[in-house]
N, C-alpha and C positions, 0 to 999 in steps of 0.2 A: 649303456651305449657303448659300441661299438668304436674304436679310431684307430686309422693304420699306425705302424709302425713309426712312421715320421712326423707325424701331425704334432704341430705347437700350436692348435688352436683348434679352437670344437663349437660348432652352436647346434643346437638342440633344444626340442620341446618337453618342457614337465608334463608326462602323461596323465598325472595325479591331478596339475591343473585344467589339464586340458577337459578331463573326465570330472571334476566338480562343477566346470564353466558352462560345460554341455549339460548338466544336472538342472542347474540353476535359471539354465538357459540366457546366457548372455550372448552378444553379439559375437558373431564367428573373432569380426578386427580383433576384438576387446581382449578375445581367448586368448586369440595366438602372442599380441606383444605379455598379456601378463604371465605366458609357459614359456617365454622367450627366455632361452639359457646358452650365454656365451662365458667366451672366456680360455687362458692360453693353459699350457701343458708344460710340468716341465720335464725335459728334454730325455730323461733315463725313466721317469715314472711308468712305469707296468699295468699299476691302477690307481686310480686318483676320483676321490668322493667328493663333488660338489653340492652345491642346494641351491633351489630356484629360490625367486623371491621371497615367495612364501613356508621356504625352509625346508621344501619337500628333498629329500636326496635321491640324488642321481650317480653310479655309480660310472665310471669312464676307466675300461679297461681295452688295451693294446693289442693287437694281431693283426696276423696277414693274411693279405688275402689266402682262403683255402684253393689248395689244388685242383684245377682240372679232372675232370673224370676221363679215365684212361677209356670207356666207352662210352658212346652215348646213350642216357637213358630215353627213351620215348616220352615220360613224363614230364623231363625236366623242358624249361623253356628255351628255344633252340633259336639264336640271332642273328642272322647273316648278314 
């Protein structure tokens, strides 16, 4: 997972559980608080490895936004 540069705090879902919950076939509610993954950053950390409940890891590393493209592509998705 992805967090900006400032961020002291992250929530995110365990993709691992979300994808055995979907297998298993439990209720959507059920999935998402059991892939529920929060929890703070600290302040210099670059990358920092957490675990959902179920122990799965989740990795939480640091960047900024990337740069504007100096043209626009026709592809990309364009927001006015």
């Amino acid at each position: 997972m992805w967090i900006s540069p400032g961020a002291r705090a992250f929530s995110c879902l365990c993709e691992t559980c979300l994808e055995s919950a979907r297998a298993s076939g439990a209720l959507f509610f059920d999935a998402m608080q059991q892939a529920s993954v929060r929890g703070s950053v600290a302040e210099g950390a670059t990358t920092t490895v957490v675990r959902c409940s179920a122990g799965h890891e989740i990795i939480l590393r640091r960047t900024s936004r990337p740069a504007a493209l100096d043209r626009p592509d026709g592809r990309q998705l364009q927001l006015a």
